[in-house]
C-alpha positions in Angstrom: 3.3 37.0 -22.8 2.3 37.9 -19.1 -1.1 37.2 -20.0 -0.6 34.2 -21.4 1.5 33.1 -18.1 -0.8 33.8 -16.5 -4.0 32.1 -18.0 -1.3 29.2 -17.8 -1.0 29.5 -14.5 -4.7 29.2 -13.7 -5.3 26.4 -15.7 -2.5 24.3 -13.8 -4.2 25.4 -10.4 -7.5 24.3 -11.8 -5.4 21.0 -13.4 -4.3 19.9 -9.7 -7.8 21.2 -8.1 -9.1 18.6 -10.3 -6.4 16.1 -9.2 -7.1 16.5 -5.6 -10.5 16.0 -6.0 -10.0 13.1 -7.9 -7.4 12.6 -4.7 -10.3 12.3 -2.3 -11.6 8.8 -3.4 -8.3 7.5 -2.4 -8.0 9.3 0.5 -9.6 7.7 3.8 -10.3 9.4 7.2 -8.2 8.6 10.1 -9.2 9.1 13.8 -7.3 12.4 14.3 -9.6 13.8 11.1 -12.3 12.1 13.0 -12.0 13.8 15.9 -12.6 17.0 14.2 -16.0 16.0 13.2 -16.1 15.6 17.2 -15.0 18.6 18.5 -17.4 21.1 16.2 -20.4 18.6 16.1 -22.0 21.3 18.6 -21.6 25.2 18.8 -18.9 27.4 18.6 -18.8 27.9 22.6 -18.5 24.2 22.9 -16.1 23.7 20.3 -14.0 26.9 22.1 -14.0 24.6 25.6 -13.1 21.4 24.2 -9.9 23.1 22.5 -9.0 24.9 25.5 -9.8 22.3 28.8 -9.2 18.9 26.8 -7.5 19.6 23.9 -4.1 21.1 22.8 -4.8 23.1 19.9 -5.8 26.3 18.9 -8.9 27.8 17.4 -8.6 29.6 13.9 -8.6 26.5 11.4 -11.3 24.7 14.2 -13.6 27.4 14.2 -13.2 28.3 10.4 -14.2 24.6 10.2 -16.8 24.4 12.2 -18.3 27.6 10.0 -17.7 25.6 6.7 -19.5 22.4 7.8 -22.2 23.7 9.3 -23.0 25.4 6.2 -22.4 22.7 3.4 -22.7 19.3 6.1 -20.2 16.9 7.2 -19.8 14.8 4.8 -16.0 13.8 4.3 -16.3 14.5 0.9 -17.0 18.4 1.8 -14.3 18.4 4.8 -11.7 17.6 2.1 -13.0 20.3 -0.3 -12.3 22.9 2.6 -8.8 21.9 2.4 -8.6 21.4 -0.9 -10.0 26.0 -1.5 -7.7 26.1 1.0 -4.4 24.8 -1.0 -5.8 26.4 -3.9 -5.2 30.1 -2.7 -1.8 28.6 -1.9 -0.8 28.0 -5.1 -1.9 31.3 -6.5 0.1 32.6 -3.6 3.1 30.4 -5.0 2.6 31.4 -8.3 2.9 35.4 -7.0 6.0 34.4 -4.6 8.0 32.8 -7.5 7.3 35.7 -10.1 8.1 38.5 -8.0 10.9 37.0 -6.3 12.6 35.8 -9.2 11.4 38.0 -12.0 9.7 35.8 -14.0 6.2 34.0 -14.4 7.8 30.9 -15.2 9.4 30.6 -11.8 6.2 30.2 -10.1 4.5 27.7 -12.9 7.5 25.8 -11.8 7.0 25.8 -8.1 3.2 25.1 -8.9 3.6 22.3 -11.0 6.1 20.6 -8.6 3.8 21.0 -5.7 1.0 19.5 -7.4 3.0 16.0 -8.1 4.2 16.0 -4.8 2.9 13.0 -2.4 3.4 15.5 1.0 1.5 18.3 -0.2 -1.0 16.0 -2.2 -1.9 14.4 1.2 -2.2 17.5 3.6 -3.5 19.4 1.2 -6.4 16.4 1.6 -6.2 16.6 5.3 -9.2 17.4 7.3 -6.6 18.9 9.8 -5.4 22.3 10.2 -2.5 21.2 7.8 -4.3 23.0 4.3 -4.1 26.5 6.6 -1.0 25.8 7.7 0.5 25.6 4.5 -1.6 28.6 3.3 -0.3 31.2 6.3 3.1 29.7 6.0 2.9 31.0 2.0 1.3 34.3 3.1 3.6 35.3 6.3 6.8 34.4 4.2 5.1 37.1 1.5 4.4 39.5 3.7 8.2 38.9 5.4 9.8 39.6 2.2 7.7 42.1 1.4 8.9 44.1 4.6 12.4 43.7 4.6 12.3 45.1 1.1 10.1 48.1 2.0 11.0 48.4 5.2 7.5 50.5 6.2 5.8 50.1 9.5 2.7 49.2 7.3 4.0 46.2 5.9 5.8 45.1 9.1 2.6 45.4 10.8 1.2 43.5 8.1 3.5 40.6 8.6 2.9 40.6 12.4 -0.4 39.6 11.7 0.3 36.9 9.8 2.6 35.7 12.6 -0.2 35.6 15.3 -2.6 33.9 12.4 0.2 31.3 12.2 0.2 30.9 15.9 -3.4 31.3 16.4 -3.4 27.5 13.8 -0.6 25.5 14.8 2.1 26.0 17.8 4.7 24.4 16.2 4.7 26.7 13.8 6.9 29.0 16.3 9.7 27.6 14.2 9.0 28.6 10.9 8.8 31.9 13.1 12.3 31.4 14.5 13.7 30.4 10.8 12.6 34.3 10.1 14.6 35.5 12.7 17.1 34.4 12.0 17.2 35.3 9.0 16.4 38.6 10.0 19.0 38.8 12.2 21.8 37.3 9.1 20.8 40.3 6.9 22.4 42.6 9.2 19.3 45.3 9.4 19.5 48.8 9.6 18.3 50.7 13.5 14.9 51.2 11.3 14.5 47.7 10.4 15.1 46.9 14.2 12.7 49.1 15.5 10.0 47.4 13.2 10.9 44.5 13.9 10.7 44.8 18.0 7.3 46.8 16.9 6.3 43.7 15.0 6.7 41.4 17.6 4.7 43.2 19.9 1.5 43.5 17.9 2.1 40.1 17.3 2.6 39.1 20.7 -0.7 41.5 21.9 -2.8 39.6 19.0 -2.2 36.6 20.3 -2.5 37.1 24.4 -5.8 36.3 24.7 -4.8 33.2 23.7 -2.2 32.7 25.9 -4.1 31.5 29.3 -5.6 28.9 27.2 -2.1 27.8 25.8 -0.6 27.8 29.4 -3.3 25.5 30.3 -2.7 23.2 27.4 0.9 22.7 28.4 0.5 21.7 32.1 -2.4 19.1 30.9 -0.2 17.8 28.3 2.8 17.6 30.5 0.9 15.9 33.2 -0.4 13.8 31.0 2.5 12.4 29.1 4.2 11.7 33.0 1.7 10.1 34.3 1.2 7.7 31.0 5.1 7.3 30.9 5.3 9.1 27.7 7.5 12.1 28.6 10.3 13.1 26.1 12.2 16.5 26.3 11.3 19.3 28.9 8.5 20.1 26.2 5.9 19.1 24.2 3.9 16.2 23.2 6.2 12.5 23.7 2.9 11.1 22.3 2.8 12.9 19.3 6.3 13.2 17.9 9.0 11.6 17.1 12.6 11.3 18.5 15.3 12.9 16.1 17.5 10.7 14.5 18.8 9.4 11.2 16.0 7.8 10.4 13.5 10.2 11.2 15.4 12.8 8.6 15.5 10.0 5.9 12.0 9.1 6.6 10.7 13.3 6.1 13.1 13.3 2.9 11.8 10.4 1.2 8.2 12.0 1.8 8.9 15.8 0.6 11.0 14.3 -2.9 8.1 11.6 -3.2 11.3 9.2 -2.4 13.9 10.2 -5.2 15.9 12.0 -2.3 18.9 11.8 -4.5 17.3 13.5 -8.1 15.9 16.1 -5.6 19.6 16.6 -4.1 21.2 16.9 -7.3 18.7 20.0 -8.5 18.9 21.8 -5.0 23.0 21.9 -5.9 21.7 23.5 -9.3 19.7 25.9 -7.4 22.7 27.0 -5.4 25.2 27.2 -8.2 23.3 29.7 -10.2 21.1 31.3 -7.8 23.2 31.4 -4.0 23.7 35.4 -4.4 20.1 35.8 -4.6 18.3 36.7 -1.0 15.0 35.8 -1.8 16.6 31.9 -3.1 18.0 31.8 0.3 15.1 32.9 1.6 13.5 30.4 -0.1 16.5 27.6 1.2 15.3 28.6 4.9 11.9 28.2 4.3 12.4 24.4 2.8 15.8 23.5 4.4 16.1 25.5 7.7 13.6 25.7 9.3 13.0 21.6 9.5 16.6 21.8 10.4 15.8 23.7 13.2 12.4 21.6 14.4 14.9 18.2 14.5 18.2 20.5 16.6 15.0 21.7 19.0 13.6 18.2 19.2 16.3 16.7 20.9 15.8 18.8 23.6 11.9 19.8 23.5 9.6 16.8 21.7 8.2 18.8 18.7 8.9 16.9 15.7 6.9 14.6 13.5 6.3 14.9 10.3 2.8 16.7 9.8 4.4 19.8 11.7 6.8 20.6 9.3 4.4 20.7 6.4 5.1 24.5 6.0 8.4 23.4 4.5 6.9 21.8 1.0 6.2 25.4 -0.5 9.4 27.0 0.5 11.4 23.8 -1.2 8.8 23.8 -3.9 10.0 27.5 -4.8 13.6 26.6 -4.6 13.4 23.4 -6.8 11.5 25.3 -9.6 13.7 28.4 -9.6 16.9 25.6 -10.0 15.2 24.1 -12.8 13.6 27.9 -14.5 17.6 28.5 -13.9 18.6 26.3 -16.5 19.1 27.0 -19.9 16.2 27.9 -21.9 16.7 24.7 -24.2 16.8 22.2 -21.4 15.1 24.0 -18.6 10.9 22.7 -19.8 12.7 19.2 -20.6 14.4 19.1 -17.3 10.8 20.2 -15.7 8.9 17.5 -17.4 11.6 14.9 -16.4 11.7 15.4 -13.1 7.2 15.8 -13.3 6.6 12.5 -14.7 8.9 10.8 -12.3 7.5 12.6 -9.3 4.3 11.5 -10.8 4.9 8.4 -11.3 6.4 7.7 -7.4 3.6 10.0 -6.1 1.3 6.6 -5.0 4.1 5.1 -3.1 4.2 7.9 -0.5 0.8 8.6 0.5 -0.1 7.0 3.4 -1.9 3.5 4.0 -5.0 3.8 6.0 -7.5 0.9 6.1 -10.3 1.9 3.8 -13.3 1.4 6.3 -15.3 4.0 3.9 -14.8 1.6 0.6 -15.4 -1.5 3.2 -18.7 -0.7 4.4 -20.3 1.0 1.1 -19.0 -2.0 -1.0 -20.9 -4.4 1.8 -24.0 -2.2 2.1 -24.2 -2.8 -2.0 -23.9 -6.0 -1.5 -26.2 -6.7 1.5 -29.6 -8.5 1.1 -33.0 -7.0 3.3 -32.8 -9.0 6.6 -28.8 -9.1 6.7 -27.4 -9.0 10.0 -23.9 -8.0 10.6 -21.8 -9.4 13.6 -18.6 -6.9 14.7 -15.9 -9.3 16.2 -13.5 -6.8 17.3 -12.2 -4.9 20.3 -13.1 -1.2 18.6 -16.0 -1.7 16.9 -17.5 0.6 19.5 -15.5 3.6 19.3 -16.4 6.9 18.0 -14.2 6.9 14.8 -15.6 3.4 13.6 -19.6 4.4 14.6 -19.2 8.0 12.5 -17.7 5.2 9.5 -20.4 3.1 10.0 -23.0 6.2 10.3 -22.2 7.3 7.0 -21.3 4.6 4.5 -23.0 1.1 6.6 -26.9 0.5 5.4 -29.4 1.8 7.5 -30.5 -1.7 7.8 -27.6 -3.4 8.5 -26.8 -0.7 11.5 -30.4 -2.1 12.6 -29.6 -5.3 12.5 -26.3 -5.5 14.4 -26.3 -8.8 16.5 -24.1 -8.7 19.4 -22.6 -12.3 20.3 -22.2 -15.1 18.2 -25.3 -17.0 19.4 -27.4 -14.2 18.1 -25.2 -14.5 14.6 -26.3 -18.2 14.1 -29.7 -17.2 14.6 -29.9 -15.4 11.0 -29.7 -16.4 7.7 -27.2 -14.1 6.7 -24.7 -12.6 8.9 -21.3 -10.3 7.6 -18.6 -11.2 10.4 -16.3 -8.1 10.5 -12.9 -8.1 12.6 -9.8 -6.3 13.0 -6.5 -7.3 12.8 -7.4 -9.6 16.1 -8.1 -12.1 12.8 -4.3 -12.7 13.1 -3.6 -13.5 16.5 -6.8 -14.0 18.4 -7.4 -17.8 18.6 -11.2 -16.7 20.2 -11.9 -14.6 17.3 -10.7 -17.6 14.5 -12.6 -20.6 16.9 -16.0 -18.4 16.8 -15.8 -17.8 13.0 -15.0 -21.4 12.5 -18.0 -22.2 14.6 -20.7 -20.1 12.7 -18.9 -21.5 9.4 -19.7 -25.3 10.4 -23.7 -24.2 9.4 -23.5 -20.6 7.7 -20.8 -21.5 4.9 -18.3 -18.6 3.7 -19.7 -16.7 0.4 -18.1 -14.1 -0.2 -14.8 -11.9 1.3 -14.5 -7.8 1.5 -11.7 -6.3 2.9 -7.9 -7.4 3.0 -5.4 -9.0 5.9 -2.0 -8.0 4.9 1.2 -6.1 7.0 -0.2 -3.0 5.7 -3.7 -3.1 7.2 -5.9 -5.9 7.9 -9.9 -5.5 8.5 -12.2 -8.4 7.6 -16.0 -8.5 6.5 -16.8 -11.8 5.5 -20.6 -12.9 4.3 -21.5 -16.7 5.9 -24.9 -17.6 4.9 -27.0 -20.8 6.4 -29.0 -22.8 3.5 -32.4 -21.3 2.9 -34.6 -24.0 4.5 -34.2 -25.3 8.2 -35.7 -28.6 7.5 -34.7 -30.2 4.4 -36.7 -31.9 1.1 -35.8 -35.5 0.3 -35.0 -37.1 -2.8 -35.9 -40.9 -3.1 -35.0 -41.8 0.9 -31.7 -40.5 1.6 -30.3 -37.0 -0.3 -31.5 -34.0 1.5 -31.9 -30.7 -0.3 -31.4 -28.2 1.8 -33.1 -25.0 -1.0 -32.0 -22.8 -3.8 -31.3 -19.7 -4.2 -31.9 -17.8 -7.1 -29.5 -14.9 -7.6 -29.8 -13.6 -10.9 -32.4 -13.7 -14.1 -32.0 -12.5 -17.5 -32.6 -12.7 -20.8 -29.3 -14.6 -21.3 -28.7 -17.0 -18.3 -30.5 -17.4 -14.4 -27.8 -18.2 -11.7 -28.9 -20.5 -9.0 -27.2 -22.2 -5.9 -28.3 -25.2 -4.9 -27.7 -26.3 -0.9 -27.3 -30.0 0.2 -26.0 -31.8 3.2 -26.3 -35.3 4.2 -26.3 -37.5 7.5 -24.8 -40.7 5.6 -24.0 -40.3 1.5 -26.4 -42.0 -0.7 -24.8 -45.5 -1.9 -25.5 -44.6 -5.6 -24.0 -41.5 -7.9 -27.4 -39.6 -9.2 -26.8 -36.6 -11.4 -29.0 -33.2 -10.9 -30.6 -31.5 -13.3 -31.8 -27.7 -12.9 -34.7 -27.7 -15.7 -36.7 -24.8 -17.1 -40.0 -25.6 -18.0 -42.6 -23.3 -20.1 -46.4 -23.3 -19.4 -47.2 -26.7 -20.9 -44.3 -28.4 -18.9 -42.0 -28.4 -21.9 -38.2 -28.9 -21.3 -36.8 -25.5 -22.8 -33.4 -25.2 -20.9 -31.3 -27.5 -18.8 -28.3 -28.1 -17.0 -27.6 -31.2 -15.8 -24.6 -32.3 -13.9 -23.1 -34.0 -10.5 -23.0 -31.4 -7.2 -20.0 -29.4 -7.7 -18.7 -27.6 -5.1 -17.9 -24.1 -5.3 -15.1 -23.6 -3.1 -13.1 -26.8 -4.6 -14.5 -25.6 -8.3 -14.9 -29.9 -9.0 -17.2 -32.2 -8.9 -18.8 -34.3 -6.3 -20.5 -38.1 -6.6 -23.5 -38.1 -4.5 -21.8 -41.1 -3.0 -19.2 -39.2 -2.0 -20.6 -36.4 0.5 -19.1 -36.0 3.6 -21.8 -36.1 6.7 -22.6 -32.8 7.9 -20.7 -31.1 5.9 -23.3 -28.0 3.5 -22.4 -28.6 -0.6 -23.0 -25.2 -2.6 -23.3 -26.0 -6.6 -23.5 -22.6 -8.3 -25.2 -23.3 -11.7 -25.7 -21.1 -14.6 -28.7 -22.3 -16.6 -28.1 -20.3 -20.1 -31.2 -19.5 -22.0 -31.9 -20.1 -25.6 -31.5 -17.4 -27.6 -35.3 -17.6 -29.3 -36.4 -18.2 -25.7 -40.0 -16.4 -26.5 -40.9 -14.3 -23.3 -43.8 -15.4 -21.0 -44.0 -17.0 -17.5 -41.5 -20.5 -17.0 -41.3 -22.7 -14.0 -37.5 -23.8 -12.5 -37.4 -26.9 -11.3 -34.7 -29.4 -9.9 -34.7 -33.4 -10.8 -32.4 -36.0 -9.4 -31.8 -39.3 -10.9 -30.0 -42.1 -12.1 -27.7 -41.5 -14.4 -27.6 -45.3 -15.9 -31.5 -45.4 -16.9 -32.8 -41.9 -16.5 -34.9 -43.0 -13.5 -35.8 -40.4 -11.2 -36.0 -40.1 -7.6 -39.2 -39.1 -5.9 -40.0 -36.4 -3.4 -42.6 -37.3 -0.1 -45.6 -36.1 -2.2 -44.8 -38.7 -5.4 -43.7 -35.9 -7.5 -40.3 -36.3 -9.6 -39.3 -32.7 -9.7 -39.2 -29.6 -7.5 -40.5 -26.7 -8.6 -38.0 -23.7 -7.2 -39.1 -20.8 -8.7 -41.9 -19.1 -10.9 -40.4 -16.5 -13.2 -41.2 -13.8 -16.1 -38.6 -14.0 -19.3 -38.9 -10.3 -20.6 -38.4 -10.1 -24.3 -35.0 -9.4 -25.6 
């Protein structure tokens, strides 16, 4: 039975590896995971400066990243996979914590399976941040806690000691979790023994982590100086930047992310918890993992600015362990029911708590796939030049489209094709809306990637000019402006045809797109007004306003015995009453477009 508990337990770690990698194509960098593509993109000496002079952070989960990307690159893809390893020793810590603390394997493919339909630790556990090792000491220095105060050796409180200066050698704020221990510690009434190895504890804890601590004094005065001068001062401590006042909103916000938003179905199983399993020290233990200690980062933060979310990540395992002892609690008939229930629904909320980033990575691979050889692309927006967006457009924007980056608009309506990308200055900036408007008067809208919503707005819009800067003339007075041929196959070839007049022709003519085989045979035709792609109707000849550019998308479908060889696309125009057609300057009566190869079918 063990056994089997056990296999089941790696199969649901290897079940939500799976899911987190799956996790990583919805998952999009933000400029803080940016930035630590910045700080190691040089050697470790460098990467030690720039955490200690301009930074606030410590060095373990830096400098363990630093090691992993320079051996397997920096792609995000691989940054993620770092912290994905990372939550997966995690979970087979979680696993470990809920079947020794609670006696029994199902307790900890409980806590496993909760964690791995949970929204927070789906999206640090993602994080190219310190957050994945955060989580992972957190689980380890809470073992090795336990594991002390029921030993009681100088071994094992050594032991934990360490893990305390590993915790502080990743994340400051991670003094509370610390605090939430000693508390603890100090509730459970210890014997002289256990007081003496705790004090011992400390010390080698505090000795670890001093060389540190000139570093970490430095930190503080920069970030102190820095939040006065910029206004942003909040508390006698901390970062006013970074965090977040206490109040009720703040709590309600951190609940609705750690219970995936069902805050109440959460609340009821927590009371279940207590009801059967309040006289257990390791459930409390558990309790002031989850529950204190983020109690104790929003008491602190009204008087030292430590709070926001991200810094309380720690807390997901330690709730995650209390909300699948409740439900292993229950009676064995209802207790894998109950567990299933409260899955799926976890599940199902999961996509409404992760967090809404704009997708700059999708963006610029969708537009590089779509991008023709001699596309230009025009970046209309106050941050197109910072470091986050250039590493973006580094990795996923076509070599040839970072080539070919025109700077103003002038340079724009010198190409044919141009991709006009902009912010959310799209909303508000009239500057930004009267120079897209301009370019669109001769390089018409064909196509739109990106989205402008309240969530996120980021624009990059394809305007094309016809293909020919001096037009062909039917009869005396209907400029074509060229074709372009986008697609051929067996089946059907898709062509736009481009046409813009000074004054309308007085007479209707209807256009036909022929295809002709070797002898000039008529083998495939369609023949219709100009209809114009953006209204999707059609338009008289008669009827064309001057100056404005016409697109008629036209699918010429093929014949089905359409034997293969070499055909000729041409256009005719002509009048629709008698079948007379209009001539070009030479005297022919059709334009030949295209030559082109039918393969066989």
């Amino acid at each position: 039975m063990a056994k089997a508990a056990r296999w089941a337990g790696l199969a649901l770690i290897y079940a939500i590896f799976a899911f987190l990698i799956v996790g990583i194509r919805i998952t999009h960098l933000h400029p803080d995971e940016y930035l630590v593509y910045f700080f190691t993109r040089r050697d470790l000496s460098f990467l030690m400066y720039v955490l200690a002079d301009t930074d606030v952070h410590p060095p373990l989960w830096f400098s363990s990243f630093w090691v992993w990307w320079h051996l397997v690159g920096e792609s995000e893809f691989a940054g993620r996979v770092y912290s994905i390893l990372l939550s997966m020793i995690t979970l087979s810590i979680v696993y470990q914590l809920g079947r020794k603390w609670f006696g029994s394997t199902r307790f900890g493919l409980f806590a496993i399976i909760l964690l791995g339909v949970n929204a927070y630790f789906f999206s640090y556990a993602l994080e190219i941040r310190p957050y994945a090792l955060i989580m992972l000491l957190s689980a380890w220095s809470m073992w090795a806690f336990q594991r002390w105060l029921t030993r009681r050796t100088w071994r094992t409180a050594i032991f934990y000691a360490v893990s305390v200066a590993a915790m502080l050698y990743v994340h400051y704020f991670l003094f509370i979790l610390i605090l939430a221990q000693a508390i603890y510690f100090a509730l459970s009434r210890p014997s002289r023994r256990l007081l003496a190895q705790g004090f011992g504890a400390a010390g080698v804890a505090f000795v670890l982590w001093l060389p540190w601590l000139p570093a970490v004094i430095s930190q503080i005065n920069r970030l102190r100086q820095t939040d006065v001068s910029g206004g942003n001062d909040r508390g006698l401590l901390g970062s006013g930047v970074t965090t977040v006042p206490t109040s009720l909103d703040s709590i309600v916000g951190l609940l609705n992310n750690v219970t995936n938003g069902q805050i109440g179905l959460y609340a009821v199983i927590l009371v279940i918890g207590i009801i059967f399993l309040w006289r257990l020290a390791n459930y409390r233990l558990a309790l002031a993992w989850g529950l204190g200690a983020p109690a104790l980062s929003f008491a602190i933060n009204t008087v030292f600015a430590i709070y926001t979310p991200r810094y309380v990540v720690y807390l997901i395992i330690g709730l995650a362990l209390a909300l699948g002892a409740a439900l292993a609690a229950i009676q064995t008939r209802f207790r894998w029911l109950a567990l299933v229930v409260v899955a799926s629904i976890s599940l199902w909320a999961l996509p409404t708590q992760l967090p809404i980033r704009i997708p700059y990575r999708d963006l610029y691979q969708r537009v590089s796939a779509a991008a023709e050889p001699g596309d230009a692309i025009f970046f209309d927006e106050d941050d197109a030049e910072t470091r986050f967006l250039r590493w973006q457009m580094d990795h996923y924007l076509s070599r040839d489209l970072r080539q070919n980056q025109v700077e103003n608009i002038d340079e724009a309506s010198q190409q044919r094709r141009v991709w006009f990308a902009t912010n959310e200055a799209w909303r508000y900036n009239t500057d930004v809306q009267n120079r897209f408007a301009e370019l669109q008067r001769t390089h018409p809208l064909q196509m739109v990637i990106g989205n402008c919503t309240s969530a996120w707005c980021y624009l990059i819009q394809l305007l094309e000019a016809p293909p020919l800067s001096t037009p062909i003339i039917f009869g005396e007075n209907l400029p074509f402006w060229g074709a372009d041929v986008d697609n051929v196959t067996r089946e059907a070839i898709g062509v736009r045809l481009w046409w813009k007049v000074d004054q309308p022709p007085e007479f209707d003519y209807s256009i036909g797109l022929h295809l002709l085989d070797s002898s000039g045979t008529l083998v495939a035709q369609v023949d219709r007004p100009i209809r114009d792609q953006y209204l999707n109707q059609d338009i008289q000849t008669s009827q064309l306003e001057p100056g404005r550019i016409y697109i008629d998308s036209r699918t010429l479908e093929l014949p089905l015995d359409l034997p293969a060889g070499s055909y000729q696309l041409a256009l005719v125009v002509y009048q629709s009453w008698d079948s007379v057609r209009l001539l070009l300057p030479d005297g022919s009566d059709k334009l030949v477009l295209d030559e082109m190869m039918i393969s066989p079918s």
